[in-house]
N, C-alpha and C positions, 0 to 999 in steps of 0.2 A: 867406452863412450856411451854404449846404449843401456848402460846402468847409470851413468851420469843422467842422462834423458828423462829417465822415467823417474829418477829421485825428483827431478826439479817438478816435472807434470805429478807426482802425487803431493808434493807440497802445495803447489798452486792448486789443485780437484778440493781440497775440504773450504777454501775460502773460493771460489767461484758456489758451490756448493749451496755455500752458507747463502749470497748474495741470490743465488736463482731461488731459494726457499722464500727467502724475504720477500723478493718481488712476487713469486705465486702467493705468496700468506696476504699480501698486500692487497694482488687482484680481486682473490679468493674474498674481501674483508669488504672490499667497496663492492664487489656484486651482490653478495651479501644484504649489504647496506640499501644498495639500489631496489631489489627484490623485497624487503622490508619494507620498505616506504612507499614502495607500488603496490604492495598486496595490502597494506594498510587504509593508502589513500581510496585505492578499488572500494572496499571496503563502506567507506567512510559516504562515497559517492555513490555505491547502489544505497544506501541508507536516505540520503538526499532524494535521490531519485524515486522511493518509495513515497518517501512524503509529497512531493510533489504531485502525483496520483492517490494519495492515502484514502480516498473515499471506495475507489475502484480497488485496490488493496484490501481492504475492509471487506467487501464485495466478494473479493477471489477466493478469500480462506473460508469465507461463511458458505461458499459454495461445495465443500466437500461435505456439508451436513453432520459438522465434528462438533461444533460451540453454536448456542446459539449467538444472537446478531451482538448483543451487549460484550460479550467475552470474546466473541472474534475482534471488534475493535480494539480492548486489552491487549491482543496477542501480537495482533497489526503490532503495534507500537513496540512491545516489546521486543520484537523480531531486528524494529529499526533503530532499538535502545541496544541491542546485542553488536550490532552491526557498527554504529558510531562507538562504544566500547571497545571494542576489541580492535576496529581498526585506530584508537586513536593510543590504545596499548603497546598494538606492534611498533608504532610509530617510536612514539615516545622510548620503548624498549626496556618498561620497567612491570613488576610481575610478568615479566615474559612468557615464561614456562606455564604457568596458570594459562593465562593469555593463548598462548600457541595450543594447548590443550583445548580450549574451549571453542575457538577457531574450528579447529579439528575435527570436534563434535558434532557443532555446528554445519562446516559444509559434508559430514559424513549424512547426518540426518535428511537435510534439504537433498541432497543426492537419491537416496534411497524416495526420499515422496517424489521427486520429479521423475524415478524409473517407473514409479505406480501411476505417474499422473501421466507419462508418453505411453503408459500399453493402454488403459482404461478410460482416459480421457481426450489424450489430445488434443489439449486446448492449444490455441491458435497464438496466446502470451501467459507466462507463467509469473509474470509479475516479478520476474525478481530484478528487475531491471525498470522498474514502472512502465510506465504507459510509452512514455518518452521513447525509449528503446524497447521495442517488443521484442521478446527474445522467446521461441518455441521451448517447452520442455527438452526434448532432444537435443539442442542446441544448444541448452544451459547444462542439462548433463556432463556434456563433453567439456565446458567452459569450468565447471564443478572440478572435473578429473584434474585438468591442468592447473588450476589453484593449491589442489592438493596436492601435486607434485612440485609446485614450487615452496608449498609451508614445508614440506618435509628438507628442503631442502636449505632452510634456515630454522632449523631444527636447535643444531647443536650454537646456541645465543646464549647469554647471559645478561642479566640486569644491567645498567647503567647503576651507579652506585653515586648516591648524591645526597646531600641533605636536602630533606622537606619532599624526598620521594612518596611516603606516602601522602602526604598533605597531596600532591599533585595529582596523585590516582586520585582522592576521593573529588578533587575538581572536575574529574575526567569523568567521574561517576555522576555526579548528580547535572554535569552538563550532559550528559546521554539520556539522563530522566526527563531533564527538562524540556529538551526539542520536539521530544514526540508526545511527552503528555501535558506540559504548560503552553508552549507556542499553537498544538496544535490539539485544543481538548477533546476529548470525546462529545458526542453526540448527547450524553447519558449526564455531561457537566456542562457542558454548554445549556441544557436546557432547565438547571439549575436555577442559572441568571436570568431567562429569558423567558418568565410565564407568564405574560401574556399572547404567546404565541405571536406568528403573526399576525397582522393587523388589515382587514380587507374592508371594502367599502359595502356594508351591508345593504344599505337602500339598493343598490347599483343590483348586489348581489341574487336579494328577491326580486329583481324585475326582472332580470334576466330566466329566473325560474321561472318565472313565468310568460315566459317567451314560449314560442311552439318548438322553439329547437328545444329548447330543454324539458319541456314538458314531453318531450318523444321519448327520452330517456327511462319515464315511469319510473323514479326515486319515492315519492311522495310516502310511500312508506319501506319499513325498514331499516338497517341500516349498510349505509353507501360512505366512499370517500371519494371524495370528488378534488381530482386534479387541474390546474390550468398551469399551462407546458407553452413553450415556444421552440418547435422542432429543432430548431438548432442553437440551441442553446446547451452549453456546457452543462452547467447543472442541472438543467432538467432531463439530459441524458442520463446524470448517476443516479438522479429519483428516481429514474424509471428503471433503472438497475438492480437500488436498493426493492424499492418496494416488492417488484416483482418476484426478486430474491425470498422475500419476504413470506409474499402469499402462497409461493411453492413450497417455498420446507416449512410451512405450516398446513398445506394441502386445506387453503381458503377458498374461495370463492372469486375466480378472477372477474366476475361479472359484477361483483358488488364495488369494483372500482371502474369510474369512468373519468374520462383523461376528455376535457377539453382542451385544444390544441389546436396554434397557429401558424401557417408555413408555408409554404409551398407543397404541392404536392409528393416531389422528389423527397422533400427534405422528410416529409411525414414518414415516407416508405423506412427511407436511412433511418428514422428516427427508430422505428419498430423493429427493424434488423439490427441496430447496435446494441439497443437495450434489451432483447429478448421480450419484451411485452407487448407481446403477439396477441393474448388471448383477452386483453381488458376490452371493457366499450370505447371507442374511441368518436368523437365527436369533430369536427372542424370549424370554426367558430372565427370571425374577424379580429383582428388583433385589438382592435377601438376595443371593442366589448373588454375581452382578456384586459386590457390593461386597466381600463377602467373597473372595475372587478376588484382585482386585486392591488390596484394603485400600484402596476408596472410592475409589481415584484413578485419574481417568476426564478423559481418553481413554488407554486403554493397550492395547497394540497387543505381539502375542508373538509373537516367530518359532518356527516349528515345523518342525524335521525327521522324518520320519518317525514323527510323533506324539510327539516329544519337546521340550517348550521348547528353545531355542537361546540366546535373550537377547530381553530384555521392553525396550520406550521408551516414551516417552510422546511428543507432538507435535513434539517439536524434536527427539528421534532418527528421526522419520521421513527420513531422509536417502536422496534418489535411489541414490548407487549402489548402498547396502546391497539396497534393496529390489529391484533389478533384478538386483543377485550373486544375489540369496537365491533369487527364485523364476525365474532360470535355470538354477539348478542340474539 
């Protein structure tokens, strides 16, 4: 009898067997699946989130003193052309293997600078998450680790196998070029289109020079660039990011720029603790004047020789070499 028993239980054990494989290769295939298209989408959405801050971005790489300010924008971009790539690869699930490599590379490298940037820096956001979500070095480290234990863990993929696969990558490609360098040009091409700088109200301009607030300043010779800022204003916080950036890893003259500026008091303070531009002249001036000046458009920023406008930009003429031709003159 108990040979009869165990005949019929080893008949029935290869086909349960077979049915318990299935169902785990199943589960195994849709988590799989599910972890692909999260690490992808992640991906896809710090890249978004990068652009969304991309000035401050710009700002954060040029602050380890590796590229100057032109090439760090280049890198910006590329950083968030790799990023939209690769997660829109995994997604899709063709050059996979490339793909999953390069991934790989990718958060091994960023790992290793954010270990350099939590012992010797400590900065307070590491950008890789923009502005939106500030996320500490150490914090992304750890976020770093657990990414890389889930690519490892859809490792062993294969291609989707389809007609006009490659047609679709190179879609995929020059849509990753496009977003970050068409939608959102550099500094360096935008100002290509845009030479006559911007456009301020010069009569307005020299009267106000000749007001006793700004004659206090003593510009009349040399050369100076002269800001007009509105403390709380968005973009005249990254101006005063960028420039600043500027005048330090060129070891300029913080004094030959001064920042007229409207605000409230508070806001002034904030303003010099967000941006770092501590060490410029700062001025407080009514807002009437400021706008009349500059015809409301704020941030704009005027080069001055010897007390004589030279040419006025707004944030995307702030371009490094001008500003280091200008005030090493």
């Amino acid at each position: 009898m108990n040979d009869e028993i165990n005949d019929i239980l080893s008949e029935q054990n290869p086909v349960e067997q077979v049915d318990e494989q299935r169902k785990k290769a199943k589960a195994v295939h849709i988590l799989k699946l599910v972890l692909r298209i999260l690490l992808g989408g992640f991906f896809i959405s710090t890249a978004i989130l990068k652009l969304l801050s991309l000035d401050n971005f710009e700002i954060y790489i040029y602050s380890f003193h590796i590229f100057n300010y032109i090439l760090c924008t280049v890198v910006a971009r590329l950083v968030i052309m790799a990023e939209l790539l690769l997660g829109f690869l995994l997604i899709a699930k063709i050059f996979y293997k490339q793909a999953w490599w390069a991934t790989m590379a990718m958060m091994m490298g960023f790992t290793l600078l954010l270990v350099y940037t939590a012992i010797f820096r400590n900065d307070a956001n590491c950008h890789c998450m923009g502005d939106l979500v500030q996320v500490k070095p150490s914090l992304s480290i750890i976020k770093n680790v657990v990414t890389i234990a889930l690519l490892l863990l859809i490792y062993k993929e294969n291609d989707y196998q389809f007609k006009g696969k490659t047609a679709v990558g190179i879609v995929g490609l020059v849509a990753a070029f496009a977003v970050p360098f068409c939608l959102f040009p550099m500094d360096t091409v935008w100002n290509m289109f845009d030479r006559k700088g911007q456009v301020i109200n010069e009569e307005r301009f020299h009267e106000f020079m000749m007001d006793s607030i700004a004659q206090s300043i003593d510009i009349d010779e040399g050369h100076y660039i002269v800001g007009y800022l509105a403390a709380g204003c968005k973009y005249c916080k990254v101006s005063g990011k960028k420039i600043n950036s500027i005048i330090e890893n060129n070891h300029l003259d913080p004094d030959k720029v001064v920042i007229f500026i409207w605000g409230k008091e508070e806001s002034i303070a904030k303003f010099k603790e967000e941006t770092g531009a501590q060490n410029f002249r700062y001025v407080t001036i009514d807002p009437i004047t400021a706008i009349e000046v500059v015809n409301g458009q704020f941030p704009t920023f005027i080069y001055v020789t010897d007390g004589e406008k030279t040419k006025s930009v707004d944030i995307r003429g702030l371009v490094e070499p001008d500003i280091v031709n200008h005030l090493s003159e």
